[in-house]
LUMNU-961386 format. One record per residue (C-alpha): residue number from 0; residue in three letters; x, z, y. Coordinates in pm, 1 decimal, m for minus. Layout:
N
NUM;Ala;X;Z;Y
...
//
This chain:
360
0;Unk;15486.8;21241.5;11262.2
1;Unk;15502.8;21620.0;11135.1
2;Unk;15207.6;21811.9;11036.6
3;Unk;15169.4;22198.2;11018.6
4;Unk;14907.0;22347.9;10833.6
5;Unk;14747.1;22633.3;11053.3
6;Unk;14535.5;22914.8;10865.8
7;Unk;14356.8;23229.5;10933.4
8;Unk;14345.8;23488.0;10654.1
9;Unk;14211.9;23824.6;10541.7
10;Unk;14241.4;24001.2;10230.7
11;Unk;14327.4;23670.5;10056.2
12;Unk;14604.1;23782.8;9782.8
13;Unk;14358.9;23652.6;9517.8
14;Unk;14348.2;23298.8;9632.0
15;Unk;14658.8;23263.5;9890.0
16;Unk;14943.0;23175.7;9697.9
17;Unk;14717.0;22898.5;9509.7
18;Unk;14667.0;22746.5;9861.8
19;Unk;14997.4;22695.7;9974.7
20;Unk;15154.4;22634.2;9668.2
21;Unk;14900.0;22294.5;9673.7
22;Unk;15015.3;22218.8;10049.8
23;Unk;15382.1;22340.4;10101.8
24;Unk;15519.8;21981.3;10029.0
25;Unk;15272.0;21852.0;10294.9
26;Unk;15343.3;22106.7;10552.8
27;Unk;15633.9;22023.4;10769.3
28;Unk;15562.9;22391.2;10945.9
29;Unk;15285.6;22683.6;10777.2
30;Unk;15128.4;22892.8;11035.2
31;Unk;14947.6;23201.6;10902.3
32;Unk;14707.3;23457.4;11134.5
33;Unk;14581.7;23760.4;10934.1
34;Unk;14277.6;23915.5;11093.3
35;Unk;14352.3;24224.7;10958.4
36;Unk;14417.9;24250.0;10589.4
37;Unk;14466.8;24531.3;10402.0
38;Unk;14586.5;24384.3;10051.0
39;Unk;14888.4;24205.3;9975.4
40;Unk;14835.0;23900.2;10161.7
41;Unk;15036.4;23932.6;10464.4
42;Unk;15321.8;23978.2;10215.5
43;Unk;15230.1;23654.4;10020.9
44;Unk;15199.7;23489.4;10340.4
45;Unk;15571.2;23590.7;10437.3
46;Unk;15706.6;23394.4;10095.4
47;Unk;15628.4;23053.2;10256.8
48;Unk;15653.3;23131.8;10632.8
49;Unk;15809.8;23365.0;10893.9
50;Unk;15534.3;23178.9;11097.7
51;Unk;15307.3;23504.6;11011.3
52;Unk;15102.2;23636.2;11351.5
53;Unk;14851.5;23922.1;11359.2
54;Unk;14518.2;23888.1;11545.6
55;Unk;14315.6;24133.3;11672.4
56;Unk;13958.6;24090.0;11505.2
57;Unk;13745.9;24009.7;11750.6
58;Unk;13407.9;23917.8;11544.6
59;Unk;13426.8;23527.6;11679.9
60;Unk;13576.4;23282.0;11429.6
61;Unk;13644.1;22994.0;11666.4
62;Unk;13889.2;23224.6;11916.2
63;Unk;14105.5;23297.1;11584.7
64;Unk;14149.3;22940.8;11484.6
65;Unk;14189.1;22829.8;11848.3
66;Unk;14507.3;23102.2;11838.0
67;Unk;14656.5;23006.3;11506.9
68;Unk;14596.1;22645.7;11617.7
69;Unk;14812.7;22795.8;11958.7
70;Unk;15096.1;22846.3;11747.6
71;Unk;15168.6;22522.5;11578.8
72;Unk;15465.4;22281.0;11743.7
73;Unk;15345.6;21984.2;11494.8
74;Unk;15235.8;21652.6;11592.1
75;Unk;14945.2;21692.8;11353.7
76;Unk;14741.8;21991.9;11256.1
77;Unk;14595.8;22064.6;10943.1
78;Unk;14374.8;22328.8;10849.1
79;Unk;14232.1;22483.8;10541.4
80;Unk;14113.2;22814.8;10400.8
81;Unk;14260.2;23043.4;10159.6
82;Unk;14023.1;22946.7;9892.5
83;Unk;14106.9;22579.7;9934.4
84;Unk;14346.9;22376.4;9748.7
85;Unk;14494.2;21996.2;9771.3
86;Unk;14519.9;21859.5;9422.5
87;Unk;14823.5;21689.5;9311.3
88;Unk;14667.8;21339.3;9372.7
89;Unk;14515.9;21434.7;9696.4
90;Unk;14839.0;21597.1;9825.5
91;Unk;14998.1;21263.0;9707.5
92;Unk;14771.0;21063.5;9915.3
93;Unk;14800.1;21294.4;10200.8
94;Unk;15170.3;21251.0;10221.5
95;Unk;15128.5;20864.8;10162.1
96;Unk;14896.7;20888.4;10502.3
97;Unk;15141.2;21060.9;10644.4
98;Unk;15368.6;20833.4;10654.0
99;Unk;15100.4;20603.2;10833.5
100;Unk;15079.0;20779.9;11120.7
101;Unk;15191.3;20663.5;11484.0
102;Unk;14958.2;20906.2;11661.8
103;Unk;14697.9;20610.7;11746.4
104;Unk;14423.1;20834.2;11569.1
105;Unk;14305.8;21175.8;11722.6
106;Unk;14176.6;21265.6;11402.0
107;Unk;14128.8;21246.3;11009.5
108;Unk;13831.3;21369.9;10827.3
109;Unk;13884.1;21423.6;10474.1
110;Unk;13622.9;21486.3;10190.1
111;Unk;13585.4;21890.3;10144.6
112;Unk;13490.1;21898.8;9708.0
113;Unk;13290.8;22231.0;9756.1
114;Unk;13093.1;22256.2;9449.6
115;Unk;13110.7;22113.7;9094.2
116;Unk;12919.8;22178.7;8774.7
117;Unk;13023.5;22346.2;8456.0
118;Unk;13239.4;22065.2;8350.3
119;Unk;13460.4;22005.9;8698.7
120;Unk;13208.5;21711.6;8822.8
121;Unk;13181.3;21726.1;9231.6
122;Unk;12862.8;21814.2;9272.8
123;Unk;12821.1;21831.8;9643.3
124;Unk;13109.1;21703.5;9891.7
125;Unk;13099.1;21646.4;10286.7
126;Unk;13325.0;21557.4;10547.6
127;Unk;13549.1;21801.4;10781.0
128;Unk;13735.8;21706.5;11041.4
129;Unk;14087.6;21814.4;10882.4
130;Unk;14374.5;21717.5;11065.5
131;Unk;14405.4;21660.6;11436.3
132;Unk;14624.2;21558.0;11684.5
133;Unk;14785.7;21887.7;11820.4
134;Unk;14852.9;21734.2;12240.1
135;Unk;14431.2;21659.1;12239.9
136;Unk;14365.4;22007.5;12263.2
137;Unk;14049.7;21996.5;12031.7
138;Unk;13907.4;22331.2;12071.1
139;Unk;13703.1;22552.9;11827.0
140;Unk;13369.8;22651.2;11863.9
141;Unk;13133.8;22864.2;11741.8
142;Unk;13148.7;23248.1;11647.0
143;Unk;13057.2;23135.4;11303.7
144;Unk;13041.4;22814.3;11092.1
145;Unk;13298.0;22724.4;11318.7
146;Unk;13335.8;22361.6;11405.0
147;Unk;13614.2;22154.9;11580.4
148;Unk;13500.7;21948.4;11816.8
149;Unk;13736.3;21636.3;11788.2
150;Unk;13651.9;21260.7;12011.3
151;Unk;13802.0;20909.0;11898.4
152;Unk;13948.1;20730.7;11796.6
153;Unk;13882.7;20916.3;11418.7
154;Unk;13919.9;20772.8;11050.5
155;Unk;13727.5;20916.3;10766.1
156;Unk;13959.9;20927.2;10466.1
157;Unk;13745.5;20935.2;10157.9
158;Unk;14026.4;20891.6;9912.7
159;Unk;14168.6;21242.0;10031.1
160;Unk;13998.3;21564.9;9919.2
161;Unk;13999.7;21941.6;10004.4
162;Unk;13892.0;22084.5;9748.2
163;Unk;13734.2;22434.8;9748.8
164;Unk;13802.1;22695.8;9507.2
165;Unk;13640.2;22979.1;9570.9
166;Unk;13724.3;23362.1;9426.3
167;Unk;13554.8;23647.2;9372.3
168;Unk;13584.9;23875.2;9719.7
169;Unk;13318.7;23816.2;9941.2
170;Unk;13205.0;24064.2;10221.1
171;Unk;12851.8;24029.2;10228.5
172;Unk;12661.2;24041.5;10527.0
173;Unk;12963.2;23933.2;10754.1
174;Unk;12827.4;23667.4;10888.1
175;Unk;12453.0;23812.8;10960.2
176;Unk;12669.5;24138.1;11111.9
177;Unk;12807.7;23855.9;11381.2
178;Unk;12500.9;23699.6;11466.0
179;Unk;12393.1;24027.3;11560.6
180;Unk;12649.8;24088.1;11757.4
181;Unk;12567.2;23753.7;11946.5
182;Unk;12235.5;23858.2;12032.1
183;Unk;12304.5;24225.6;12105.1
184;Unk;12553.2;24072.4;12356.8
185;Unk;12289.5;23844.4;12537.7
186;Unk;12417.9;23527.5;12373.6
187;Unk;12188.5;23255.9;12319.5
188;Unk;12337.3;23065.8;12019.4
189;Unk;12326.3;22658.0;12073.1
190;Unk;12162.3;22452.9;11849.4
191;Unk;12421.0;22415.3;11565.5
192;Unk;12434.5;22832.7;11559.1
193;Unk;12065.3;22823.9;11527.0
194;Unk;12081.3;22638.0;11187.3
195;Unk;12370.9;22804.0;11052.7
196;Unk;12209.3;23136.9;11202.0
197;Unk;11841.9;23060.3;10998.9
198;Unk;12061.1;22953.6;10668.7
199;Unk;12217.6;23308.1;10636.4
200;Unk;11872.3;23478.0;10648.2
201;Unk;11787.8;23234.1;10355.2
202;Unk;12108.3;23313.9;10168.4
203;Unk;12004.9;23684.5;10274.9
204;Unk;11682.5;23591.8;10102.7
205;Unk;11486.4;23694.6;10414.1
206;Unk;11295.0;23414.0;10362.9
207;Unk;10997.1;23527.0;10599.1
208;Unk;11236.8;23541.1;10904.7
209;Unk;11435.9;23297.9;10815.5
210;Unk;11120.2;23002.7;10824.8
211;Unk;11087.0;23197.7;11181.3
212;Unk;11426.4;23101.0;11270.9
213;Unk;11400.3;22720.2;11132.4
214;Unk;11091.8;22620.5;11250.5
215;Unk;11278.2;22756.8;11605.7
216;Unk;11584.8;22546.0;11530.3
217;Unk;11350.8;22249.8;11474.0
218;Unk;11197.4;22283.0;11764.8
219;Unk;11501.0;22216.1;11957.1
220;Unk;11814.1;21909.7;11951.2
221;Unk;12105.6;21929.1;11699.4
222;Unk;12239.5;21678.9;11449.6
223;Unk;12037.7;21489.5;11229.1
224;Unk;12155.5;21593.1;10901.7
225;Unk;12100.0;21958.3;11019.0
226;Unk;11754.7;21896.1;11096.4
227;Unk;11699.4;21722.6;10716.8
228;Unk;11902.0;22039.1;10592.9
229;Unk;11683.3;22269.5;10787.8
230;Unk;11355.9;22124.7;10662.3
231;Unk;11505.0;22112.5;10296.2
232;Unk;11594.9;22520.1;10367.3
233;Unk;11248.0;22588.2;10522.8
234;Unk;11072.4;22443.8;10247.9
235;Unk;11295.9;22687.6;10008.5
236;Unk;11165.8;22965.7;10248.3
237;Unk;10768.5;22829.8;10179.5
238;Unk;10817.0;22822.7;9833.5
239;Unk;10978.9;23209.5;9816.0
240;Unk;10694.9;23272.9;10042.5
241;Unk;10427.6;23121.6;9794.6
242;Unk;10328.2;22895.0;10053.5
243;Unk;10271.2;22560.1;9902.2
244;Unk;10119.1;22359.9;10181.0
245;Unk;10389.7;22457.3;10438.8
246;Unk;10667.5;22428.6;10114.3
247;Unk;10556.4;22053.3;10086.5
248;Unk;10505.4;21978.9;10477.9
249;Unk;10864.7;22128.8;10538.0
250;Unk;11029.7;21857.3;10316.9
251;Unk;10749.1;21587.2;10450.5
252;Unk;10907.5;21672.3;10817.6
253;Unk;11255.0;21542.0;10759.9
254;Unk;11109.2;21212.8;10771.3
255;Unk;11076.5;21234.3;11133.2
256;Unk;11469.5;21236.7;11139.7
257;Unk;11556.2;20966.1;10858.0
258;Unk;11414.4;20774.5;10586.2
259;Unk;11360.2;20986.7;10265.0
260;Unk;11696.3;21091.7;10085.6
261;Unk;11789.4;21126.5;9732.9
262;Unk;11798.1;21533.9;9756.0
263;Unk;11445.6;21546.2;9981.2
264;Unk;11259.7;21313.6;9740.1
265;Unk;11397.3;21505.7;9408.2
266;Unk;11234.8;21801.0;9607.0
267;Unk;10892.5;21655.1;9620.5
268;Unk;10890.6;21552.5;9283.5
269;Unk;10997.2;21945.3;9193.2
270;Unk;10721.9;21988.5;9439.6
271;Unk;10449.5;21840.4;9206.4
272;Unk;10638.7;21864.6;8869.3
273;Unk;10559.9;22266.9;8941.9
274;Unk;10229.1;22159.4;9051.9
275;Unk;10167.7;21964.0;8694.3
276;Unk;10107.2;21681.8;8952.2
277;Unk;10353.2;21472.7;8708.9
278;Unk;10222.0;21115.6;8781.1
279;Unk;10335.5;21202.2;9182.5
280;Unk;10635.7;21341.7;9074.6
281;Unk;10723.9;21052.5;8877.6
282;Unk;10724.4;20846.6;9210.9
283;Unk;10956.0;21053.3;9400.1
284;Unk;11203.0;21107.2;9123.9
285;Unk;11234.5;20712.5;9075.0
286;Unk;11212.3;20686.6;9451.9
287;Unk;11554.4;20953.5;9435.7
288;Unk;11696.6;20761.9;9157.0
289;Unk;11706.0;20421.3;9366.2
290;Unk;11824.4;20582.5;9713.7
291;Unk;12195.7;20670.8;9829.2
292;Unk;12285.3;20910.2;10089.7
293;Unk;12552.5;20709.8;10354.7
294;Unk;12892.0;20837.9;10265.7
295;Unk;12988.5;20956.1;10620.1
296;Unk;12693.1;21154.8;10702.7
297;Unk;12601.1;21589.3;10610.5
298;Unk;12623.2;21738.6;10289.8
299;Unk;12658.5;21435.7;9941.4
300;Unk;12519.5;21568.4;9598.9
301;Unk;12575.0;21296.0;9363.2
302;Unk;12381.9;21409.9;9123.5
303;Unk;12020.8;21383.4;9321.6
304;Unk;12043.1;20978.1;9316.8
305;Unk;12098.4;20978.9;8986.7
306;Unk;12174.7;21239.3;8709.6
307;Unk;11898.7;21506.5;8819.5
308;Unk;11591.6;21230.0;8872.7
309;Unk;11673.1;21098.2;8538.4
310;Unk;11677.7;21443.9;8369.1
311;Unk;11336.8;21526.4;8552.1
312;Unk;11187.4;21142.0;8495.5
313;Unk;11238.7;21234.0;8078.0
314;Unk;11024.8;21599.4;8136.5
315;Unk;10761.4;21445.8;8308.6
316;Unk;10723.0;21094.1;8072.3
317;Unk;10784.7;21357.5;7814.4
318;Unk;10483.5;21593.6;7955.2
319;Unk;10241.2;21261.8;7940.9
320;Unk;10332.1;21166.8;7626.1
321;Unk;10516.6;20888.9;7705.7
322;Unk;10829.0;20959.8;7432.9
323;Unk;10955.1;20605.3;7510.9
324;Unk;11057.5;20615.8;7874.8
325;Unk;11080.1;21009.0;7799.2
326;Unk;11402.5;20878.3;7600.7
327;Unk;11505.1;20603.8;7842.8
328;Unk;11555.1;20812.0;8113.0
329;Unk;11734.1;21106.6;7917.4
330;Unk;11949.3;20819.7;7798.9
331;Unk;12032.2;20694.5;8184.0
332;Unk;12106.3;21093.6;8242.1
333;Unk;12344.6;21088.7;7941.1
334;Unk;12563.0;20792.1;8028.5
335;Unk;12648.4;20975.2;8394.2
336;Unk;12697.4;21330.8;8193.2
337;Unk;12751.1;21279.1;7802.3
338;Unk;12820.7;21624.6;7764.4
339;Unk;12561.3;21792.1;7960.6
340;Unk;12357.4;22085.8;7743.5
341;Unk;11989.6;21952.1;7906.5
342;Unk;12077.7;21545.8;7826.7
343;Unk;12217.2;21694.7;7464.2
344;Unk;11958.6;21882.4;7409.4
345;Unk;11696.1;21645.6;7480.4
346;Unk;11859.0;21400.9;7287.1
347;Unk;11870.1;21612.8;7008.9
348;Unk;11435.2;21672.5;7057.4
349;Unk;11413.0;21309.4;7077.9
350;Unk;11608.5;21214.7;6742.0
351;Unk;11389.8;21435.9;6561.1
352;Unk;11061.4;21274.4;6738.2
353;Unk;11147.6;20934.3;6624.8
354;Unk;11332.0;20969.6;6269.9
355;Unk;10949.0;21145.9;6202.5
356;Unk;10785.2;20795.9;6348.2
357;Unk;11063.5;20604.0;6165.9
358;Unk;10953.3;20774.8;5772.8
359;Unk;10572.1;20729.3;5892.2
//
């Protein structure tokens, strides 16, 4: 089975060569749709294709992918942006897979790496669905925060990662500008637009309409793990807002969806950690600690079931004078991340707190 890797691009001659240097070997055919670039990139492009198409820009996300997508003869379509990269071991695996395939799966959803702390730990991973069976016909949609709409029978590859490396051009306000353009053209965005829609206004840090714009998208369907990241957003919004009592009912909502996750319950206890509530935040941070977000569902951040309850369990013991557990649970921190600055520090705080008992 051959798999072409299909890609839409604009001004991307920071970041494009990196990308398809880390897929080439995968990539039985590249095909490569500028939307209008005005750098170096179509050039770049040229050096690993003469699969290279331009595409009017037409302000809707989903038609340009649905045209590169057009293009490709492959049994198997992969796609990725500029700013994304297969490492060596995950390009490894992905040609192991490929070998695997007889076409008996419509489609493969690999873990997308998008962010990572100071020392390269994945700090917050999902799953996309990343390579599909070309003759299905899967179909974009979505002006913005495009999604492919894919049907079974699907595997979820968790040993393969995307991982995203993002550089420094960003056009800000793109995305807003297209929303707009949605609504000046009379249409109604569905419920996953709604989300996305309400989470640029936060980014935008229009926090005011932007809890307008949740609150409407939680009125409504969607997914589940867009409602719990909607209510985790809207109580962002309350707290910009100085709105306490809707900042703490926002995150208290997402319970009508699921039972409390790591990332929700690390948000109460910030919640009454700010508060000086630190007996209450104690509960939800241990609560965080002890729960685990199901690998296959939204958006994964490691650290909330874990490394960040621990770090904020040692403030609060610490804050109540409770130097014992203040230590325990800086050490817990420091076996995930013995090199973190906050577990070093602390440790350092806490060395001088009981050498002092020790010469009493």
């Amino acid at each position: 089975m051959s798999i072409g890797l299909c890609m839409i691009v604009k001004n991307e001659e920071e970041v494009l060569a990196r990308c398809l240097d880390s897929a080439k070997d995968v990539a039985d055919e590249i095909v490569i749709v500028d939307t209008g670039s005005d750098d170096a990139t179509i050039d770049i492009a040229k050096k690993y294709t003469d699969k290279v198409y331009s595409y009017r820009w037409n302000f809707d996300f989903a038609a340009a992918r649905n045209y590169a997508f057009s293009l490709s003869s492959a049994d198997y379509i992969l796609w990725l942006d500029a700013d994304d990269v297969l490492l060596e071991k995950d390009c490894a695996a992905l040609q192991a897979l490929k070998k695997t395939m007889d076409g008996s799966v419509n489609a493969y959803f690999l873990r997308y790496n998008a962010a990572f702390d100071e020392d390269g730990n994945v700090t917050m991973y999902f799953f996309r669905e990343r390579i599909v069976k070309r003759e299905c016909g899967f179909a974009w949609q979505g002006r913005v925060h495009e999604t492919l709409c894919v049907s079974p029978p699907v595997r979820y590859e968790d040993g393969i990662a995307v991982t995203h490396k993002k550089g420094t051009r960003k056009e800000r306000g793109r995305n807003l500008f297209i929303f707009a353009r949605m609504f000046a053209d009379g249409t109604m965005p569905d419920d996953r637009q709604k989300y996305y829609f309400a989470r640029e206004l936060c980014d935008n840090g229009l926090y005011d309409t932007a809890a307008a714009a949740f609150e409407w998208f939680l009125r409504g369907g969607g997914w589940t793990e867009d409602k719990i990241g909607a209510c985790r957003a809207l109580s962002l919004c309350y707290k910009m807002l100085g709105n306490r009592q809707k900042q703490r009912g926002a995150l208290l909502k997402s319970f009508d969806f699921a039972p409390p996750r790591p990332e929700i319950c690390c948000d109460l206890g910030d919640f009454y950690r700010e508060g000086h509530e630190y007996s209450k935040a104690i509960f939800w941070y241990k609560l965080a600690a002890n729960e685990k977000t199901q690998a296959s569902s939204g958006f994964i951040c490691p650290d909330y079931s874990g490394f960040i309850p621990y770090l904020w369990l040692c403030v609060c013991f610490d804050k109540l004078g409770d130097y014992s557990r203040a230590k325990h649970y800086n050490d817990l921190a420091g076996a995930i991340k013995p090199l973190d600055k906050s577990y070093l520090h602390n440790k350092s705080y806490f060395d001088k707190i009981f050498n002092n008992e020790d010469k009493l």
